[in-house]
C-alpha positions as CSV (number, residue, x, y, z in Angstrom):
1,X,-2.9,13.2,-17.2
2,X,-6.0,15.0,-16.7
3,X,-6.4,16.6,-13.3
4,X,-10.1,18.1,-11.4
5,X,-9.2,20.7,-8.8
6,X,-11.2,21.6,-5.5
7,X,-10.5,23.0,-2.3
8,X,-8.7,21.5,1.2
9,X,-10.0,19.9,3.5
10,X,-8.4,17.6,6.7
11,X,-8.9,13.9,6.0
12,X,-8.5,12.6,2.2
13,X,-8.9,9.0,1.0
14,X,-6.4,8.0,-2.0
15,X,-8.3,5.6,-3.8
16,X,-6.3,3.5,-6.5
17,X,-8.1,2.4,-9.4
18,X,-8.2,1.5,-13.0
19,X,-10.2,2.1,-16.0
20,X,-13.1,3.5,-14.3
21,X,-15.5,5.5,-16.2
22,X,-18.2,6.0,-13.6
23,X,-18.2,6.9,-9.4
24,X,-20.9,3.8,-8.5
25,X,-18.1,1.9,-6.9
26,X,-17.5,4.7,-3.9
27,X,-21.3,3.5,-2.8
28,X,-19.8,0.1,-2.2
29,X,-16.8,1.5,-0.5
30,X,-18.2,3.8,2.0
31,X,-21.7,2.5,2.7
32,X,-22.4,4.2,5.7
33,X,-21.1,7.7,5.2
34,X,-21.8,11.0,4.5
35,X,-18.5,11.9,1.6
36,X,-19.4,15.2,2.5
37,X,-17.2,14.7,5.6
38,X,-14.1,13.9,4.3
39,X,-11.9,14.3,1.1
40,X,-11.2,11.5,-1.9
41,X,-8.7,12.0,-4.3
42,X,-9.1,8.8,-7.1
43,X,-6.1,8.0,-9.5
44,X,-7.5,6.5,-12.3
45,X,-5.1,4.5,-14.2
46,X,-6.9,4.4,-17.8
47,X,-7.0,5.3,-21.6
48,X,-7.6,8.7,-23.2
49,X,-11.0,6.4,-23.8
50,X,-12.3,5.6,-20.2
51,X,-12.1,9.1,-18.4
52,X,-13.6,9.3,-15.2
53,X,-15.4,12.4,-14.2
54,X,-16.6,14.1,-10.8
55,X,-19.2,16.9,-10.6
56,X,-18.5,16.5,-6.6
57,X,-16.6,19.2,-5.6
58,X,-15.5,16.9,-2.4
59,X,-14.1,14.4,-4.9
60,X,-11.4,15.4,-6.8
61,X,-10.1,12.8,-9.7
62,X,-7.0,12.1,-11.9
63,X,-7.1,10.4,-15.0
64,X,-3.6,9.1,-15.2
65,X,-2.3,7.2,-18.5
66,X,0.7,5.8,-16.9
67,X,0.6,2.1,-15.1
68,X,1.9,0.7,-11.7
69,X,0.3,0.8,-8.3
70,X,3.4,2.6,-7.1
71,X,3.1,5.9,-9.7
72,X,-0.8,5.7,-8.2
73,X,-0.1,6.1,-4.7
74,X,2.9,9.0,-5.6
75,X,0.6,10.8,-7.8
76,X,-1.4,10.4,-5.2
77,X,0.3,11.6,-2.2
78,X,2.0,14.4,-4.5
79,X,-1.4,16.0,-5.3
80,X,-3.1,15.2,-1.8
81,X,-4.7,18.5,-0.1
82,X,-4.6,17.7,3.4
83,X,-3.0,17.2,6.5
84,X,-4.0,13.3,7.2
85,X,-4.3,10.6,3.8
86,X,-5.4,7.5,3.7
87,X,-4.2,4.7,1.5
88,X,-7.5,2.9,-0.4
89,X,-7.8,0.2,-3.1
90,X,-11.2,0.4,-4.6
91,X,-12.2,-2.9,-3.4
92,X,-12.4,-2.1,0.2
93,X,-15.1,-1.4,2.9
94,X,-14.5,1.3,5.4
95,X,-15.6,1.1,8.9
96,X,-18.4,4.0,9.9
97,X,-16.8,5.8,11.8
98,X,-13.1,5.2,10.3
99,X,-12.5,9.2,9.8
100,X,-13.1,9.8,13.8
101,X,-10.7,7.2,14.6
102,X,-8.1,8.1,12.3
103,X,-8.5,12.0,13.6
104,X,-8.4,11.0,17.4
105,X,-5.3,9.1,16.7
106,X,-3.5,11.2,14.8
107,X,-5.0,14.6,17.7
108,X,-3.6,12.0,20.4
109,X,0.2,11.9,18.6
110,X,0.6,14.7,16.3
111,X,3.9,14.3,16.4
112,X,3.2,11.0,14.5
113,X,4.4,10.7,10.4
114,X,2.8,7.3,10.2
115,X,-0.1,5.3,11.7
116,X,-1.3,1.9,10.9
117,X,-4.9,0.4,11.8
118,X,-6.6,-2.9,11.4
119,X,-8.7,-4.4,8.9
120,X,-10.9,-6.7,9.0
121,X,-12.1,-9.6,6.1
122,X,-15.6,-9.4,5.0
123,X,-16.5,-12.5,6.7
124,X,-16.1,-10.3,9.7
125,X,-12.7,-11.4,11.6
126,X,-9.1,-9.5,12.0
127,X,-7.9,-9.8,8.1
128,X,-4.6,-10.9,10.2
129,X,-2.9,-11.5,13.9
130,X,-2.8,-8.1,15.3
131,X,-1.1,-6.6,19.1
132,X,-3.4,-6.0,21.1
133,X,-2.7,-2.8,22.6
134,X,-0.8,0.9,20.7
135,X,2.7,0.6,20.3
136,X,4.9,2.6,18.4
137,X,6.4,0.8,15.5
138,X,10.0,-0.9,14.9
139,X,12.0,-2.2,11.5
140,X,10.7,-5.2,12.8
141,X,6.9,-4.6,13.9
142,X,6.6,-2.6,10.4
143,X,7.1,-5.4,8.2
144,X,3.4,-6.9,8.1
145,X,2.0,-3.8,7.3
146,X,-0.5,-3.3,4.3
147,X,-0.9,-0.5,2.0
148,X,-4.8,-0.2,3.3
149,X,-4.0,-0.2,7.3
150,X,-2.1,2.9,6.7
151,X,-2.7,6.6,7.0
152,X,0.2,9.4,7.0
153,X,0.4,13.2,7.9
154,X,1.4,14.2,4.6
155,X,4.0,17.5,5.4
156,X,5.9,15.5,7.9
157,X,5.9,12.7,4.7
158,X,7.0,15.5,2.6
159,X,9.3,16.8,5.1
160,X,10.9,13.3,4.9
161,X,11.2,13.0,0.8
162,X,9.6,9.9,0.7
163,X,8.0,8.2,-1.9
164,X,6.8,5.2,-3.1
165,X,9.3,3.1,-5.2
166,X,8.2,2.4,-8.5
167,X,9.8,-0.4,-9.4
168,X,8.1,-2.3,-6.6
169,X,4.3,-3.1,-7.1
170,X,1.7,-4.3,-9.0
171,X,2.4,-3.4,-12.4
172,X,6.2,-2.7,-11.7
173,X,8.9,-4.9,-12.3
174,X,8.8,-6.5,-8.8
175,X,5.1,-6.6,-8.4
176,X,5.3,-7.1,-4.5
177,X,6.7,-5.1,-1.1
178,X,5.6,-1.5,-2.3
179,X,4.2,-0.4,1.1
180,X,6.7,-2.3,3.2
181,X,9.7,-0.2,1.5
182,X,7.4,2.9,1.9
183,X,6.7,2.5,5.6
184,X,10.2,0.9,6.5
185,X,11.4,4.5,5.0
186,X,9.6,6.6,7.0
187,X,10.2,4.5,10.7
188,X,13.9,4.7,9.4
189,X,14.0,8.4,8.7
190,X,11.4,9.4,11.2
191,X,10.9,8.7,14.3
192,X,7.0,8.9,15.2
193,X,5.3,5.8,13.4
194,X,2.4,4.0,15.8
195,X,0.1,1.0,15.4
196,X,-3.4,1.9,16.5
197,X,-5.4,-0.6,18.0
198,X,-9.0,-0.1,16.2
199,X,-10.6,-1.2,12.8
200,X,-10.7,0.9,9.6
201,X,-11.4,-0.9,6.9
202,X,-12.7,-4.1,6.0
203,X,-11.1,-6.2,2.9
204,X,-11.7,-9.4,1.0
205,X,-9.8,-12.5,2.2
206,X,-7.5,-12.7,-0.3
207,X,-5.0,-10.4,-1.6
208,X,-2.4,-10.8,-4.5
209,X,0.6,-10.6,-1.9
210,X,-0.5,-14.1,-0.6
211,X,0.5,-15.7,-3.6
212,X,3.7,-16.6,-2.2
213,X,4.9,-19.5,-4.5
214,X,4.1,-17.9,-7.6
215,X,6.8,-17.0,-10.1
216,X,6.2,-13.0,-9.8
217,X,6.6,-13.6,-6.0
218,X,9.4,-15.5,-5.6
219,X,10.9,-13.4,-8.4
220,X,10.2,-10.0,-6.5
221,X,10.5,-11.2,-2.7
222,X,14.4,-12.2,-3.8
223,X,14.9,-8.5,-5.1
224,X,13.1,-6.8,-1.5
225,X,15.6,-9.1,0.2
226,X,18.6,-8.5,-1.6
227,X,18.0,-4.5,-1.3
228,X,17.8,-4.6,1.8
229,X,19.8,-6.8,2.8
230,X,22.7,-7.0,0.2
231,X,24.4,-10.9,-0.2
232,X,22.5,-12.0,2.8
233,X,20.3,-12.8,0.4
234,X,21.9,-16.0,-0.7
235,X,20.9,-17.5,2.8
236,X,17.6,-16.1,3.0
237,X,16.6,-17.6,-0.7
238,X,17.5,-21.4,0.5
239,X,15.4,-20.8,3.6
240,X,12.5,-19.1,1.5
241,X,12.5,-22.6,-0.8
242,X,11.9,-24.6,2.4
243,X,9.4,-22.4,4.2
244,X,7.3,-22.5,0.5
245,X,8.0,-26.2,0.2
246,X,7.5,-26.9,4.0
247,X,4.0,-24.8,3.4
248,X,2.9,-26.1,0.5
249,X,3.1,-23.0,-1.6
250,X,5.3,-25.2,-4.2
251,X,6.0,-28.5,-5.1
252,X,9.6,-30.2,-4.9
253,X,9.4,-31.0,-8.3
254,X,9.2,-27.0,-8.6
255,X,11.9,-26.1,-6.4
256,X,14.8,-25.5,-8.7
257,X,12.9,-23.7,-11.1
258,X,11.9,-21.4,-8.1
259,X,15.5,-21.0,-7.1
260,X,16.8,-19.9,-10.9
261,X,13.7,-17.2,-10.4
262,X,14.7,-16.2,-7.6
263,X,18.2,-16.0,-8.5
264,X,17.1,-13.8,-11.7
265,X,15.3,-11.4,-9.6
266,X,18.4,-10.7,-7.5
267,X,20.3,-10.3,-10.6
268,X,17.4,-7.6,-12.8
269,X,17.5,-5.9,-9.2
270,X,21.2,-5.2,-9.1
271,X,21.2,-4.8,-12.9
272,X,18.7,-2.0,-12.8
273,X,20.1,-0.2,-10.1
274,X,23.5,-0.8,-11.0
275,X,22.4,1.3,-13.7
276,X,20.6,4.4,-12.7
């Protein structure tokens, strides 16, 4: 792991990424803004071949050689400088004045450890259903969220011990769920997490979580639900068949190969933490 230090600053952007050798992509991602004005930290998942550079002293990078969204985003977060991060892919679009919202809403509830915006898709609409007015979030109003709507006060995150967990995730062995468990953790050991009511970020209109029939899915989604909710999980995976089948996601012809996937994810899961 190869690491470029600078010095703090109060709002940071933790950009995921992989095998990136120059910084032309964070023209596409923040077209209308000054990066003088705010912090980026990129984690670079890549090969002693591909190292990406800065001569920015604004923009610090890590050239990791490990691989899975989730060691990204704690790498991340562990080597963050500042009191507010932001959680960025490096295929997204953020809004002009996205650092002003995210520092009025976080000056407005400084007690907060989490808050989650909206995005937007690049055709221009809500990227999904969103309340209409701030709310402080439940167990329940928490599930939705994605990995890009959120931005955390890092010491109270600290102060927590929360991390992402790294089995969960794109390029983890349940590729799926990552910032659900993350945020779930912090609105069940906190007490301070809020949905603001503004755009952030703009994304593209599909994302690999809405692949909900595929294999890696079905296979992941029946580990979430058995950690969290133990041998329920035998009643949700019949009713997870018919909302796929009643959807469309898979075909009936499919379903008891789905079921036999799902079944093996519930048994990896308790296998692998069975034996920690």
């Amino acid at each position: 792991m190869i690491i470029e230090h600078n010095s703090y600053h109060t709002l940071e952007v933790l950009i995921a990424t992989q095998n990136r050798t120059t910084l032309d992509f964070l023209s596409r991602m923040f077209p209308c803004h000054d990066l003088d004005s705010f912090k980026i930290l990129i984690v670079n998942q890549t090969s002693k071949r591909n190292i990406l550079n800065s001569e920015n002293a604004n923009i610090r990078v890590i050239n990791s050689f490990e691989k899975g969204l989730s060691k990204s985003r704690n790498l991340a977060l562990k080597n963050a400088t500042c009191d507010i991060v932001v959680i960025a892919d490096d295929d997204l679009v953020y809004e002009k004045e996205f650092v002003n919202v995210i520092g009025d809403a976080f000056n407005k509830m400084p007690q907060a450890e989490l808050i989650t915006f909206k995005a937007m898709s690049f055709n221009g609409k809500p990227y999904r259903d969103y309340k209409t007015e701030n709310f402080k979030h439940s167990v329940k109003s928490i599930k939705g969220v994605i990995s890009w709507e959120i931005a955390l006060n890092i010491n109270k995150i600290n102060n927590l011990n929360i991390t992402f967990d790294e089995h969960f995730g794109l390029g983890g062995q349940f590729e799926t769920a990552e910032e659900y468990l993350f945020a779930r953790e912090v609105v069940d050991k906190g007490s301070h997490s809020y949905f603001n009511n503004n755009f952030i970020v703009a994304h593209p209109e599909l994302n690999s979580g809405m692949d909900l029939g595929s294999n890696r899915i079905v296979y992941a989604r029946a580990a979430l639900n058995y950690k969290l909710h133990n041998f329920l999980v035998y009643f949700w995976l019949p009713n997870y068949m018919l909302f796929l089948l009643r959807n469309k996601y898979i075909k009936f012809s499919e379903l008891i190969s789905k079921i036999k996937i799902g079944l093996k994810g519930i048994k990896d899961f308790k296998h692998l933490y069975n034996n920690r």
